[in-house]
C-alpha positions as CSV (number, residue, x, y, z in Angstrom):
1,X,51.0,2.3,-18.4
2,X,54.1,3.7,-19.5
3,X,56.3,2.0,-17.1
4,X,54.7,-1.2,-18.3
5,X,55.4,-0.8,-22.1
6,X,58.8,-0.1,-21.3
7,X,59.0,-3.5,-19.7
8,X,57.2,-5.3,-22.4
9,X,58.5,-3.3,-25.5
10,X,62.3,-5.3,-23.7
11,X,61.2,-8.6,-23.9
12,X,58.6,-8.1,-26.9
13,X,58.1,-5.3,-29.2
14,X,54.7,-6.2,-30.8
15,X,53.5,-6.1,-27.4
16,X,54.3,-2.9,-26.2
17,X,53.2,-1.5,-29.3
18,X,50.2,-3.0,-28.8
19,X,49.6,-1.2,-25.4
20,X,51.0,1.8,-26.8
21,X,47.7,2.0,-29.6
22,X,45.2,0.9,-26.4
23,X,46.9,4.3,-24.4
24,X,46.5,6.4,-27.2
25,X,42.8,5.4,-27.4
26,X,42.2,5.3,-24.0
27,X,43.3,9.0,-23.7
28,X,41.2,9.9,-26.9
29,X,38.0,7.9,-25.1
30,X,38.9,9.7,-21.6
31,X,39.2,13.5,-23.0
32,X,35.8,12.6,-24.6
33,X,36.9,12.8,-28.2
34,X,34.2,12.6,-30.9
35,X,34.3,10.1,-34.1
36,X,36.1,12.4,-36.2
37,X,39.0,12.5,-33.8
38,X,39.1,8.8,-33.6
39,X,39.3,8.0,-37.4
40,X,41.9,10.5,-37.4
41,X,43.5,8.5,-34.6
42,X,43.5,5.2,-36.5
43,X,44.1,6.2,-39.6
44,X,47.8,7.8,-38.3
45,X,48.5,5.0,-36.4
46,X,47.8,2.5,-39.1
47,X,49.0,4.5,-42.5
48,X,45.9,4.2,-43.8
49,X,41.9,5.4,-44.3
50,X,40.1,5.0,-41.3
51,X,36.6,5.3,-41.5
52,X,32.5,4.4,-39.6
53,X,29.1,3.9,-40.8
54,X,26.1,4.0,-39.0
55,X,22.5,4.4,-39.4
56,X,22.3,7.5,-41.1
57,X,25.7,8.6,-41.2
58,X,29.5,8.2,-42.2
59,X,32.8,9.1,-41.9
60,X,36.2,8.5,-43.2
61,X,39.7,9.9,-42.4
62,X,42.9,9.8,-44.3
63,X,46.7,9.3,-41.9
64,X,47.1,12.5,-43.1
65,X,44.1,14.3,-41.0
66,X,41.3,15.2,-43.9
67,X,38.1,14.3,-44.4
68,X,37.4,12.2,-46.9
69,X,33.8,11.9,-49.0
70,X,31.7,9.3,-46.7
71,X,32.1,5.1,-48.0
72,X,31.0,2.0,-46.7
73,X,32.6,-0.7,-44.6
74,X,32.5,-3.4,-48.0
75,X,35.0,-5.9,-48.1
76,X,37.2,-3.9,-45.4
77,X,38.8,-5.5,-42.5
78,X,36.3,-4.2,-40.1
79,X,34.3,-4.6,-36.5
80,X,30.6,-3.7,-35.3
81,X,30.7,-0.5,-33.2
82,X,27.6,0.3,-31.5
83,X,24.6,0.7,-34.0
84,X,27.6,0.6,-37.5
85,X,30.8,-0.7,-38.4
86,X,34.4,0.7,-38.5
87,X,37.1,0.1,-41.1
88,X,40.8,0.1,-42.1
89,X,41.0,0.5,-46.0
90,X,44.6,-1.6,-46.1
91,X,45.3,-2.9,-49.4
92,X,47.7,-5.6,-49.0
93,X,48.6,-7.8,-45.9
94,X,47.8,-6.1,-42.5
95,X,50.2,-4.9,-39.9
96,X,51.4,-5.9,-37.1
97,X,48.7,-3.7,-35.3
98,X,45.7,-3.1,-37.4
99,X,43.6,-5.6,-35.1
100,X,44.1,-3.7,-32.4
101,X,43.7,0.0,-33.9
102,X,40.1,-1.5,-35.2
103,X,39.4,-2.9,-31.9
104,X,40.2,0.2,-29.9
105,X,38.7,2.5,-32.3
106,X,35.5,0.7,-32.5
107,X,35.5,0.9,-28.3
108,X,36.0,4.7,-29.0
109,X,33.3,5.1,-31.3
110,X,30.9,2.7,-29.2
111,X,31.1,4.9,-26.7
112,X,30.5,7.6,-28.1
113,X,27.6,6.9,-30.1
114,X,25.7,5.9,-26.8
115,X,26.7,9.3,-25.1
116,X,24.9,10.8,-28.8
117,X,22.1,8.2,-28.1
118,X,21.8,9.3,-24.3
119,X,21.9,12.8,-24.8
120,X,19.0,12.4,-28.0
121,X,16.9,10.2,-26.0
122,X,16.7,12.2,-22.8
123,X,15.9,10.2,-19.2
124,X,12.3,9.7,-20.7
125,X,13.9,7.5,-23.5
126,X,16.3,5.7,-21.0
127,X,13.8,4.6,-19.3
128,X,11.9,3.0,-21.8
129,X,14.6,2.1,-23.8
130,X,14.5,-2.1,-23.1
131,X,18.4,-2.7,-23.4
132,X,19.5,-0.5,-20.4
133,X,20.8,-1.7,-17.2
134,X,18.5,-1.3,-13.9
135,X,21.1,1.3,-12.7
136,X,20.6,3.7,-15.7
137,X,16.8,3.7,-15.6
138,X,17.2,4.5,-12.1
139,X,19.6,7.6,-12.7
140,X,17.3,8.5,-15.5
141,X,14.3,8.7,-13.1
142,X,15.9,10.9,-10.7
143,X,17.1,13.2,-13.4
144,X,13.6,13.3,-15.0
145,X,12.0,14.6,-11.2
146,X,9.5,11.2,-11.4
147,X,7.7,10.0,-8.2
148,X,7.5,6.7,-7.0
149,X,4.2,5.6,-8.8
150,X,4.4,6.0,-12.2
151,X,2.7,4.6,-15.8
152,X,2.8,5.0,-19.6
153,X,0.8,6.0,-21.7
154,X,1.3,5.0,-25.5
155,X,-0.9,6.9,-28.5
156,X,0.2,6.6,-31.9
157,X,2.8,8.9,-33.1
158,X,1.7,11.6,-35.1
159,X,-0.3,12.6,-32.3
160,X,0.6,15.7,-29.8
161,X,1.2,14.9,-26.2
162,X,1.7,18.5,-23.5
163,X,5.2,17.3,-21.7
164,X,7.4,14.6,-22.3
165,X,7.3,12.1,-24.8
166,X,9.5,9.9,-27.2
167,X,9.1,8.1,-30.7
168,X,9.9,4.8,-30.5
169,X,10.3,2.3,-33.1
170,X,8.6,-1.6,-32.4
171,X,6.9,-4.3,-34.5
172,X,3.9,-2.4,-34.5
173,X,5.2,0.8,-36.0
174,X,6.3,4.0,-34.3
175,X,4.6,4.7,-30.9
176,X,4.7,7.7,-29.1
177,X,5.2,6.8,-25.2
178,X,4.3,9.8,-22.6
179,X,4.8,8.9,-19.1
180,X,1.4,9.2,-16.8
181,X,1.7,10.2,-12.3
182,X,-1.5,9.8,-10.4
183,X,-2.5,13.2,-10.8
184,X,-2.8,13.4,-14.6
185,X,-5.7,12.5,-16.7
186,X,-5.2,10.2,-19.9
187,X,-6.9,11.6,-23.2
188,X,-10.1,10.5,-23.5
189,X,-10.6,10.5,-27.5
190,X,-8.5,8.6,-30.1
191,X,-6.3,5.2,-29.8
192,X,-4.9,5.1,-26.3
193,X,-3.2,2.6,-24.6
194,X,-2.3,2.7,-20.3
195,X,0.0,0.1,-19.0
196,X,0.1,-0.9,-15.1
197,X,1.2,1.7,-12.7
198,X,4.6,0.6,-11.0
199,X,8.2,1.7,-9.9
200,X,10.1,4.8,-12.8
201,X,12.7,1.9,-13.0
202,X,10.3,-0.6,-14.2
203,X,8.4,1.8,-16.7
204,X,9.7,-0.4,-19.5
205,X,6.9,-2.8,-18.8
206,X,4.2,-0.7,-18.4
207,X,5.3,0.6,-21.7
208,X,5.4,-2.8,-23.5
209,X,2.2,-3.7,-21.8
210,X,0.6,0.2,-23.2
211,X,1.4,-0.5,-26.1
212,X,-0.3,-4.1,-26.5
213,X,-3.2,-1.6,-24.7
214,X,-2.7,1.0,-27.9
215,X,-3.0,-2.3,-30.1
216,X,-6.7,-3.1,-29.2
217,X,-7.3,0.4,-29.1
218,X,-7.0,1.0,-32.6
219,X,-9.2,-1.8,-33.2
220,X,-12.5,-0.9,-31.0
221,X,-11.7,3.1,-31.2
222,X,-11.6,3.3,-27.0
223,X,-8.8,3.3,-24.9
224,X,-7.4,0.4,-23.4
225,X,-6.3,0.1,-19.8
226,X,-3.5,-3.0,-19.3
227,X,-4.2,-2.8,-15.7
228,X,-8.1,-3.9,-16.2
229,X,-7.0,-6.5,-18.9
230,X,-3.8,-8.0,-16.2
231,X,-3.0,-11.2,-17.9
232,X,-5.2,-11.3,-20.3
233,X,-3.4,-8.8,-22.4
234,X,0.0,-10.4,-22.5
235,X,-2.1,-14.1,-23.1
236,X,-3.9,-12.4,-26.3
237,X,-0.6,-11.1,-26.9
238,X,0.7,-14.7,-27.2
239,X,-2.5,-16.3,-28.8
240,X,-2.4,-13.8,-31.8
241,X,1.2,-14.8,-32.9
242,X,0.4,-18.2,-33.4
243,X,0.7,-19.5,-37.4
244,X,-1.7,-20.5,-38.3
245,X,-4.9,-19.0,-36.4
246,X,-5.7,-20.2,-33.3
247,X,-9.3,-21.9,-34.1
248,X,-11.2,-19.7,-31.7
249,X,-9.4,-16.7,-33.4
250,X,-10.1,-18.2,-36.9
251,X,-14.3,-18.3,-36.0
252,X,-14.1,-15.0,-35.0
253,X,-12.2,-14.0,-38.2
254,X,-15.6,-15.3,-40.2
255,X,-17.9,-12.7,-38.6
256,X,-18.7,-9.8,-40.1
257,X,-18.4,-6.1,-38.6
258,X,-21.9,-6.1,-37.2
259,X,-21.7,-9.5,-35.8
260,X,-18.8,-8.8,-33.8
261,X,-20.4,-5.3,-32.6
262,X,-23.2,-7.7,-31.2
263,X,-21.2,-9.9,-29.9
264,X,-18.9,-7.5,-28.1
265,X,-21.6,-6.2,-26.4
266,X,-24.1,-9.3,-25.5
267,X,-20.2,-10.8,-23.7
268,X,-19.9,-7.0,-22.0
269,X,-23.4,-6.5,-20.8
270,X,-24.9,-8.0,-17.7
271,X,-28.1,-8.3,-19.2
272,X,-30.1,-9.6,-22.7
273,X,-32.3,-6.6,-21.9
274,X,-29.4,-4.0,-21.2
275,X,-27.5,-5.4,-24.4
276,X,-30.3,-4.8,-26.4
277,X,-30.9,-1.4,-25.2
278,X,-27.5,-1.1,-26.3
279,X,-27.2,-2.1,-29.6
280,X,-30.9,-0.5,-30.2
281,X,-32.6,-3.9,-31.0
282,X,-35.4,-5.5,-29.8
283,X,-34.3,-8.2,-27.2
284,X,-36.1,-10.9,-29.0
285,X,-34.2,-10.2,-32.0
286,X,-30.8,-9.9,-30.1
287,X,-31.7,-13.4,-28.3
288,X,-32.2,-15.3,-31.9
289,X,-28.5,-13.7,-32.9
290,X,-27.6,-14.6,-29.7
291,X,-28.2,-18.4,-30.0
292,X,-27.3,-18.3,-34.0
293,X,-23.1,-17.0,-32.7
294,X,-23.2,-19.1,-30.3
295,X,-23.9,-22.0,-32.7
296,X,-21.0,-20.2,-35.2
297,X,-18.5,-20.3,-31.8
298,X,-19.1,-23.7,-31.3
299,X,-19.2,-23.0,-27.1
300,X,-21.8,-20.7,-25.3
301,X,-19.8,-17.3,-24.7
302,X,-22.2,-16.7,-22.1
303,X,-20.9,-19.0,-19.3
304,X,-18.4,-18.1,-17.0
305,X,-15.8,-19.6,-18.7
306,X,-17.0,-19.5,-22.3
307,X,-17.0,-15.2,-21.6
308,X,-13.4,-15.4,-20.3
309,X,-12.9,-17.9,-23.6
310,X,-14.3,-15.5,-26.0
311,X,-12.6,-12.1,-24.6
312,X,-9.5,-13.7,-24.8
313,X,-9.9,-14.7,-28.9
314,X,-11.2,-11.3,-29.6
315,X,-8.4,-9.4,-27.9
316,X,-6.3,-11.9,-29.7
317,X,-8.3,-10.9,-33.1
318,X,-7.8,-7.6,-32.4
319,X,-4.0,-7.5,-31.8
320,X,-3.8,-9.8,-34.8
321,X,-5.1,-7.3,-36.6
322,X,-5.0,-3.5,-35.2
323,X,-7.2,-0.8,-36.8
């Protein structure tokens, strides 16, 4: 490197001071500097206040080495880093290297906010975290001691799980994701959701699928195994964002509490008989409803495919509308 801005700083100045900033960072990212001792970095190189926001936090720097009360990025020249933004607070044009002080420093602080992130998260929130690389879950597996067959298991977050668990954030609000070997036993109480056993590298589906699981949970009060539902799930899944209501999912909205209890269980049971024993109603009763929501459905839920038709709405329903 040094050899080469010699070279270039001959035929063209700009350029080997150019290669001069990315050195200087390159040694700061290399000795595993932390944000502070990057701001400090850009701010001395450019003259100027340095300084990074992100989510929760922020920093700024003066060329002289102090820290400065925290700001925001505002009408800054500036560039995304990681999860924020980094600044130069240059008033007046910018110099000849400002571009690539920001762009270095932003690298720095990039990488250092994912070695924060890695270390917070732990393997367990590698491997469910969605936007890492094959490789990474697979490191994170071996440094968590998982075997080869593996699930998760998503409950909703205020809730206490013995060994290892994350928070995560989703559409559906925070989840807390525990991971499940063939040995252990889910809880049996409260919202619960299981997705498919597979591979610790692929745990980031069976999480996604759990917590599709945890969805319908909330709903009927059970827990929810992905692996029974298979398709189904991630087919509700689909169903229930469509705007407006799908029409089987609109009927279904119309029935009340009870009628939706019955119906649940006439679809579930083998028998009229065993359905009514059920529900504690006389099977004569229970066959009158039975013909009068079948009439509200507009199909007969009690054929083959009118059964799988009507599971599929009310999981659809039920992810629509959780709990």
């Amino acid at each position: 490197m040094q050899e080469l801005v010699g070279r270039l700083s001959a035929l063209d100045p700009t350029s080997g001071d150019e290669l001069k900033v990315i050195g200087y960072f390159d040694a700061l990212i290399a000795g595993a500097a932390g944000t502070e001792a990057l701001l400090k970095g850009a701010a001395v190189l450019s003259g100027t206040v340095a300084g990074a926001c992100w989510p929760g936090g922020a920093l700024r720097m003066s060329p002289e080495g102090v820290r400065l009360p925290a700001g925001e990025a505002g009408g800054w020249p500036s560039r995304p880093a990681a999860d924020g933004r980094v600044w130069l607070e240059r008033t007046g044009p910018a110099h000849a290297n400002d571009a690539m002080v920001l762009e270095r420093c932003a690298l720095g602080v990039s990488i250092v906010r994912g070695r924060h992130r890695e270390r917070s998260l732990g393997p367990l929130g590698v491997l469910l975290d969605g936007e890492r690389t094959p490789q990474e879950r697979t490191a994170a597996a071996a440094r968590a001691g998982l075997g080869p067959r593996v699930r998760a298991l998503a409950v909703t977050a205020d809730r206490h799980l013995p060994g290892a668990s994350a928070v995560l954030a989703g559409t559906d609000g925070p989840v807390r994701l525990a991971v499940l070997h063939p040995r252990d036993a889910a809880p049996a109480e409260g919202p619960v959701g299981l997705g498919p056993w597979g591979e610790p590298a692929q745990l980031v589906r069976s999480a996604s699928a759990a917590r599709l699981a945890l969805q319908v949970s909330r709903a009927t009060g059970a827990p929810v195994d992905a692996e029974e539902l298979g398709g189904l799930l991630e087919a509700a899944a689909a169903l229930a964002q469509r705007t407006p209501p799908a029409p089987d999912v609109a009927v279904l909205d119309t029935l009340d509490e009870r009628s939706l209890r019955i119906l649940d269980v006439l679809v579930g049971s083998e028998s009229l008989r065993a359905a009514a024993a059920a529900l504690g109603m006389h099977h004569s009763s229970l066959a009158a409803r039975r013909t009068a929501l079948a009439e509200a459905l507009g199909y007969d839920p009690w054929t083959a495919r009118g059964r799988a038709r009507c599971q599929l709405a009310r999981l659809a329903q039920q992810l629509g509308r959780p709990g």
